[in-house]
C-alpha positions as CSV (number, residue, x, y, z in Angstrom):
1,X,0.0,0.0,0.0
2,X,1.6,3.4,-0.7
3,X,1.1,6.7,1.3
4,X,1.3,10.1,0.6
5,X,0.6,13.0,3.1
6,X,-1.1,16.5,2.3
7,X,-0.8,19.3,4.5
8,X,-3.3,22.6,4.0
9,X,-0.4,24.9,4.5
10,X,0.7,23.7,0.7
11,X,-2.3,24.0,-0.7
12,X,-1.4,26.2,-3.9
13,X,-4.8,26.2,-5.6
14,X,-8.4,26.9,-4.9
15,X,-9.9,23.9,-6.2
16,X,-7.4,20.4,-6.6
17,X,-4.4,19.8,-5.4
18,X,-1.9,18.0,-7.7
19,X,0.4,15.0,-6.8
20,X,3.7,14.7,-7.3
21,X,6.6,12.1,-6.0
22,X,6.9,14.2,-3.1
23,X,5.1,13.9,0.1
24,X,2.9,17.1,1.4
25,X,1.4,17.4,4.6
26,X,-1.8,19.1,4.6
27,X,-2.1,20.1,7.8
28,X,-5.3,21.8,9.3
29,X,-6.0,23.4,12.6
30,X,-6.1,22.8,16.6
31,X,-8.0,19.9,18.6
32,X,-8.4,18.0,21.5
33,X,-9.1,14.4,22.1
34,X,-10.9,13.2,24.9
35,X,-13.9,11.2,24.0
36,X,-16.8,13.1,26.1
37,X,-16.9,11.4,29.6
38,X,-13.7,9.1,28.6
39,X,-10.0,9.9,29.0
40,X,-8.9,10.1,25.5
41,X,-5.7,9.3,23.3
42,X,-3.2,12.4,22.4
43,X,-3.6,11.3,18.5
44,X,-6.7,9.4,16.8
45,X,-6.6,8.0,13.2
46,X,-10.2,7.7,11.2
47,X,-10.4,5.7,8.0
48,X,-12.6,7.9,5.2
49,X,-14.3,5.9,2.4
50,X,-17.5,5.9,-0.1
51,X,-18.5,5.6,-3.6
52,X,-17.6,1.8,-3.4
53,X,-19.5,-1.9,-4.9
54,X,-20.3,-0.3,-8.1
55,X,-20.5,-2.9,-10.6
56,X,-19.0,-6.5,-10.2
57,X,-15.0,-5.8,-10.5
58,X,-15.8,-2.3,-8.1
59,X,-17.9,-5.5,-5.7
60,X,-14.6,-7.4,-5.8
61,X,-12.0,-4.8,-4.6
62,X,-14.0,-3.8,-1.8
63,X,-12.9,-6.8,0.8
64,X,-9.6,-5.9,-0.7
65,X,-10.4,-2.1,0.7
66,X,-11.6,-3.4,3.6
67,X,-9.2,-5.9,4.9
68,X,-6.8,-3.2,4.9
69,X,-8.8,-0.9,6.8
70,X,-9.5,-3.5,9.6
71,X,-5.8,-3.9,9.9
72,X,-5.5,-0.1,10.4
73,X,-4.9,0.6,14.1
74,X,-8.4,3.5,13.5
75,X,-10.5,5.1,16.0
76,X,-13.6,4.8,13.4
77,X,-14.6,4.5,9.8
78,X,-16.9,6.8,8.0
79,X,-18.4,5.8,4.9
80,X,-20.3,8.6,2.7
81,X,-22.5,7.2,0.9
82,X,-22.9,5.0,-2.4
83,X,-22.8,1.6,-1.6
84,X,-24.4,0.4,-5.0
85,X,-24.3,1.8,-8.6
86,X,-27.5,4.1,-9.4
87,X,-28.8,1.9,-11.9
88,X,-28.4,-1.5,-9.9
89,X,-30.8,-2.9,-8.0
90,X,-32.3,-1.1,-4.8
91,X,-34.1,-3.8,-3.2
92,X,-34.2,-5.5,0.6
93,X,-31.8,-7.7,-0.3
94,X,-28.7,-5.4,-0.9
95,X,-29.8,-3.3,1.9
96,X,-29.2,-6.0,4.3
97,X,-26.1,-7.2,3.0
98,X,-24.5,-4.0,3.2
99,X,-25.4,-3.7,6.4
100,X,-23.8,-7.2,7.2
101,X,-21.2,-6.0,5.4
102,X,-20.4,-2.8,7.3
103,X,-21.2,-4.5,10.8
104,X,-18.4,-6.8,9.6
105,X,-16.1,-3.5,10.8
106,X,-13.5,-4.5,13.2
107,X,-13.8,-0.7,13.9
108,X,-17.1,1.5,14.8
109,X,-18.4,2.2,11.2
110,X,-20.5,5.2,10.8
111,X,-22.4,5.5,7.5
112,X,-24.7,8.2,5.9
113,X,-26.4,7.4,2.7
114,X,-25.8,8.2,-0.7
115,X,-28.2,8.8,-3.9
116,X,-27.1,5.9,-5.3
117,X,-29.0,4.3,-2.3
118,X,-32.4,5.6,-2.4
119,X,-33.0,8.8,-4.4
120,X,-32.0,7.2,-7.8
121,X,-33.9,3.8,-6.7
122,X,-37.0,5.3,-9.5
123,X,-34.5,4.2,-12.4
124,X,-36.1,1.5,-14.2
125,X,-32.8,-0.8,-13.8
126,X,-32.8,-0.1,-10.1
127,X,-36.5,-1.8,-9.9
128,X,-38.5,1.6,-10.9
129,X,-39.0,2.0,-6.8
130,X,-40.6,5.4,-5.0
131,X,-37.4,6.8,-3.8
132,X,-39.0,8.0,-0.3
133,X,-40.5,4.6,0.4
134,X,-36.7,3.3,-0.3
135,X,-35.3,5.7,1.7
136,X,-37.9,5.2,5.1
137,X,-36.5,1.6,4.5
138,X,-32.9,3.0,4.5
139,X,-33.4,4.2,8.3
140,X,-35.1,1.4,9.3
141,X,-32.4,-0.6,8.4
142,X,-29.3,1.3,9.2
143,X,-30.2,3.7,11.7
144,X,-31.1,2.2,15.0
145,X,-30.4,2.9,18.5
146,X,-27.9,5.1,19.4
147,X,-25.0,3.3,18.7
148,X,-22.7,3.0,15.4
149,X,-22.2,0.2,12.8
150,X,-18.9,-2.3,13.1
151,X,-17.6,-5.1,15.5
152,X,-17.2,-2.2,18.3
153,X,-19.6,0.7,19.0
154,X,-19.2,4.5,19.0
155,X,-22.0,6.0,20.6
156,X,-24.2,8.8,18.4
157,X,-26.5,11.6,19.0
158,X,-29.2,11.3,16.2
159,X,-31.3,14.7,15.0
160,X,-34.3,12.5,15.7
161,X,-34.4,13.0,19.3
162,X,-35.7,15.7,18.4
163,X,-39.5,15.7,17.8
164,X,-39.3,18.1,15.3
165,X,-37.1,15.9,13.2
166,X,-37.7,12.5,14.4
167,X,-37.1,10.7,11.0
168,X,-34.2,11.8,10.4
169,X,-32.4,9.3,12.1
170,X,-29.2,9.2,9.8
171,X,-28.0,13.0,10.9
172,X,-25.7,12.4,13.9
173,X,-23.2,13.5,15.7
174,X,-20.2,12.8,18.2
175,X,-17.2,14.0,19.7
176,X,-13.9,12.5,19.9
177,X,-12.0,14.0,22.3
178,X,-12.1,17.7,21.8
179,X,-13.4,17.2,17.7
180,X,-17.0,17.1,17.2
181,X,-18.1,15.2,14.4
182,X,-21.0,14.8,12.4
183,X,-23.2,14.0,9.5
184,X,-25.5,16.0,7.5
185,X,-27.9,13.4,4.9
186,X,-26.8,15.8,1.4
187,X,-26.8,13.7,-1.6
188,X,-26.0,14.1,-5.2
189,X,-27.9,14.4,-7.8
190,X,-28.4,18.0,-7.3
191,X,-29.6,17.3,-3.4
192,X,-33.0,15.7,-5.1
193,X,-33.8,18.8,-6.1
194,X,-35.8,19.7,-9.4
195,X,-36.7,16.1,-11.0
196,X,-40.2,16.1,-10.1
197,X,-42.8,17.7,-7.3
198,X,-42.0,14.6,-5.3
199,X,-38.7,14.7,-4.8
200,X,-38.8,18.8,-4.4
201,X,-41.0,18.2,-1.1
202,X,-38.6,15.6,0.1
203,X,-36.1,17.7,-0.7
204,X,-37.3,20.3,1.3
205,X,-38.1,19.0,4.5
206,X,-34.6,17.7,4.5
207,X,-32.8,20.7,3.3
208,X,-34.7,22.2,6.7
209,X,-33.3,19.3,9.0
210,X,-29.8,19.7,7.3
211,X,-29.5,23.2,7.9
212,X,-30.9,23.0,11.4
213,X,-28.3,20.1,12.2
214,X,-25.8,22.3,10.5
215,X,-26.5,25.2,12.8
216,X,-26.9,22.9,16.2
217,X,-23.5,21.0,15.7
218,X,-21.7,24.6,15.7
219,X,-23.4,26.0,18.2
220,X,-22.5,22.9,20.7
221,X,-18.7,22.9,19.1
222,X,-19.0,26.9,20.6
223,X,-20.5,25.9,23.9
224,X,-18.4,22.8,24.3
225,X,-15.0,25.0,23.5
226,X,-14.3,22.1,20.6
227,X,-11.3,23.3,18.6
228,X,-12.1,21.6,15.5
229,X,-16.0,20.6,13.9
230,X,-15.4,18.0,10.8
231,X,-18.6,17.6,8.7
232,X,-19.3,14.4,6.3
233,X,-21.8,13.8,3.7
234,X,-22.2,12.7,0.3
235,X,-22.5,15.2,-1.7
236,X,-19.7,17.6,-3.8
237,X,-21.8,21.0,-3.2
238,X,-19.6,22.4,-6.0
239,X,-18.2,24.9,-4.8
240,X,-16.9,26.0,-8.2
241,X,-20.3,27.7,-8.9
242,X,-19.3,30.0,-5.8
243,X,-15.8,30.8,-7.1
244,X,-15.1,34.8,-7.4
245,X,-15.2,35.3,-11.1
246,X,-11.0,36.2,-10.9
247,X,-10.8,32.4,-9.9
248,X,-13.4,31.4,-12.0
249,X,-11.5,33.0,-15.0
250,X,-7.8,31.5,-13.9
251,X,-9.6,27.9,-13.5
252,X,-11.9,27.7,-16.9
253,X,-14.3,26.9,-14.5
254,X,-18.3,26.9,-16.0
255,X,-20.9,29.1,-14.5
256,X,-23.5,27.7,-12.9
257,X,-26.3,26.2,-15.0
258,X,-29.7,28.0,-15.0
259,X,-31.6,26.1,-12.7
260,X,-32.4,25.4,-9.1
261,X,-29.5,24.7,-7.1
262,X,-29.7,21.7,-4.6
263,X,-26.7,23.3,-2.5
264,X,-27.6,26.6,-2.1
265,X,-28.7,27.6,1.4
266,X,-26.4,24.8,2.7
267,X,-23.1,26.6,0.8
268,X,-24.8,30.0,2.6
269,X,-25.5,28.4,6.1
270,X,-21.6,26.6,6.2
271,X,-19.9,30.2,5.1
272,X,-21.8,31.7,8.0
273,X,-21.3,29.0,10.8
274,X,-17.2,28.6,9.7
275,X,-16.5,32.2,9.7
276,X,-18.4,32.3,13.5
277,X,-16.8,29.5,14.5
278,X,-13.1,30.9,13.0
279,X,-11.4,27.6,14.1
280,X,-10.5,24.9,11.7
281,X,-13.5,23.2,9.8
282,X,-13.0,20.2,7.5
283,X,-15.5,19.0,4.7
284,X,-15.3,15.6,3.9
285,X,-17.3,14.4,1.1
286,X,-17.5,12.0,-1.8
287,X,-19.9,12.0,-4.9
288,X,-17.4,13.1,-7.9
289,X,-14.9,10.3,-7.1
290,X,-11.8,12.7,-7.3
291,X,-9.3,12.5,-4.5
292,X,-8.6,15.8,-3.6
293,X,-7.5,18.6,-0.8
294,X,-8.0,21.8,-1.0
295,X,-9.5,25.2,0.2
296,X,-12.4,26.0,-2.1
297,X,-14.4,28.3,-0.1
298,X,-14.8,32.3,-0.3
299,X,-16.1,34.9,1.2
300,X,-19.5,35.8,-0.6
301,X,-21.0,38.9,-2.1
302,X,-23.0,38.8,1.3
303,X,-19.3,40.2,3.3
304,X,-19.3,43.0,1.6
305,X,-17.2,44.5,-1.3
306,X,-14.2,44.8,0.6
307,X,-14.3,41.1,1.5
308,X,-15.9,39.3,-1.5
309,X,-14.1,36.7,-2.9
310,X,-11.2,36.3,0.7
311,X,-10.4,32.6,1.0
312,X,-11.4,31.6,4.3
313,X,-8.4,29.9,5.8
314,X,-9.9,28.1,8.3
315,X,-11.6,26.1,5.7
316,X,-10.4,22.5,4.2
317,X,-12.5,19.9,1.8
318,X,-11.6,16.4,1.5
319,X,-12.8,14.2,-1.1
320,X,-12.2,10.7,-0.8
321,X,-11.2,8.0,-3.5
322,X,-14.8,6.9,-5.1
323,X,-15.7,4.2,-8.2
324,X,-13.8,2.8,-10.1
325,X,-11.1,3.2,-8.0
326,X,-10.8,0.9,-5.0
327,X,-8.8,3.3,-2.2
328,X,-9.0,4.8,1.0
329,X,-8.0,8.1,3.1
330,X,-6.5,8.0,6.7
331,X,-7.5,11.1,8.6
332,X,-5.0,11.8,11.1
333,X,-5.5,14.0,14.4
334,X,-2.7,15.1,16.4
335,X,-3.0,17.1,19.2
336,X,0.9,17.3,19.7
337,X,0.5,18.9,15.9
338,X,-0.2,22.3,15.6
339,X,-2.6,21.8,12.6
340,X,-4.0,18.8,14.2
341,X,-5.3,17.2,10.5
342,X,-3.3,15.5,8.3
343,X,-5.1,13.4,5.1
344,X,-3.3,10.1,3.3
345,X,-4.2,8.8,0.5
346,X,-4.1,4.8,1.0
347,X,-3.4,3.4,-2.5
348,X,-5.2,-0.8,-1.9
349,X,-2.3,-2.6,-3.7
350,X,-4.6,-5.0,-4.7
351,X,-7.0,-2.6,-5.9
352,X,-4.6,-1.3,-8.0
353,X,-5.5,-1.0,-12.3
354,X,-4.3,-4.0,-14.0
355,X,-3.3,-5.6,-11.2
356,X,-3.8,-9.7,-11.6
């Protein structure tokens, strides 16, 4: 397996980050560990994966994947999503074997769904299913109790303690040591957003519980004096479509199409909550299967004119290694490290292209 660090502080470009044969260290802000209640260690690792199982030869490298994570000596394992092409079948069946599958987990394995798993479920290939009943069967599957996937627990707080939000079980939230963590249920697909009535209502109700999750996670990471908040989910929000039109310009980025956006009031909400919180924030997020670092996000038109289009520092995304290729990221917290965050790229020998 072959490694290679990244450290924010050599982040050059907005938007990727290339490789070379040298090894960066992106590095990114200040934490704690202490699990809440439990002593905790002085340094954590986390394995970061998604966008896996695609198709047959994508089914067989995943045990590959997998056996290396288990031998990983990892804290947890988040999984973003996309456990299934979005044409393949969305039935019972592969709902319960994934689960097996990520209860398997020698480590606590937290999961948050994909549109692979339920929105795009209507495709006629997938079985031509209503993508809300598939997704109701989605919680009822995966999200039970209070507890985590995998061999050994991590315990959760779900949004649907709240009666206000009570099905939205997959939203949750933890803190190891002094990190708080969470998940927010944003998919591709443009968030479900403008494919029929349907799927805007759905997307609507959840777009409120998002943002409201969103905005309770940062107010606890304030209360609670955490010195780092890392957010997963799914979805790329694109935050090209945001760029300042200088950096839009330099990276022959598109505009933004004419159309609803599924991402909009979340990129809003997050500029707001990581410039309040002014510690270090990591995005970490699959969807557009292109390993990546960077610092993508700008101050808006809404700062003002002297501020529009600032990078805001204490910003990082990750995007983790998706279909067809068969890899993995180690997330690595430090509190001896100034910067507390360093990402790896974990390159599955056996995963490898063209490998026998």
């Amino acid at each position: 397996m072959n490694t290679r660090r990244y450290s924010a502080r050599s982040a050059v470009g907005p938007i990727t980050i290339s490789l070379s044969a040298f090894c960066f260290a992106f590095l990114v802000g200040c934490a704690g560990v202490q699990p809440a209640g439990e002593p905790g260690p002085g340094r954590f690792e986390i394995g970061f994966i998604g966008d896996q199982q695609y198709d047959p030869e994508s089914e067989a490298k995943f045990p590959h994947l997998m056996d290396e994570v288990n031998r990983a000596n990892l804290a947890f394992v988040v999984h973003i999503g996309d456990f299934k092409g979005g044409s393949s079948q969305c039935d019972d069946g592969i709902f319960k074997q994934r689960k097996e599958q990520f209860d398997a987990s020698r480590h606590p394995f937290v999961y948050t769904p994909g549109d692979n798993d339920w929105l795009d479920c209507y495709r006629p290939k997938a079985g031509g299913y209503d993508p809300v009943e598939r997704l109701a069967k989605l919680r009822e599957i995966f999200f039970q109790g209070n507890q985590s996937l995998g061999q050994r627990k991590l315990t959760v707080k779900r949004q649907s303690d709240s009666p206000q939000f009570s099905k939205f079980r997959e939203n949750v939230r933890w803190t190891y040591g002094n990190v708080l963590f969470v998940t927010l249920h944003m998919v591709g697909s443009n968030n479900n957003l403008g494919r029929v009535p349907e799927a805007d209502a759905e997307y609507r109700e959840r777009n409120a519980a998002n943002l409201a999750w969103l905005k309770e996670a940062f107010d606890v990471a304030r209360r609670e004096g955490n010195r780092a908040v890392a957010i997963f989910m799914q979805a790329n929000p694109l935050f090209e479509y945001r760029l300042p039109s200088r950096r839009e310009r330099a990276l022959r980025v598109r505009p933004a199409p004419k159309r609803p956006f599924g991402f909009t009031d979340f990129m809003s909400a997050l500029e707001v909550e990581v410039l309040a919180f002014g510690k270090t924030v990591v995005l970490l997020h699959g969807d557009t299967h292109y390993f990546r670092v960077d610092k993508p996000l700008f101050r808006s038109k809404e700062a003002g004119p002297r501020d529009w289009g600032r990078l805001i520092e204490n910003f990082t995304r990750v995007e983790t290694f998706g279909f067809p290729e068969g890899h993995w990221v180690r997330v690595i917290v430090d509190l001896n490290d100034s910067h507390v965050f360093t990402f790896k790229e974990q390159i599955v020998d056996k995963n490898r292209f063209g490998k026998p």
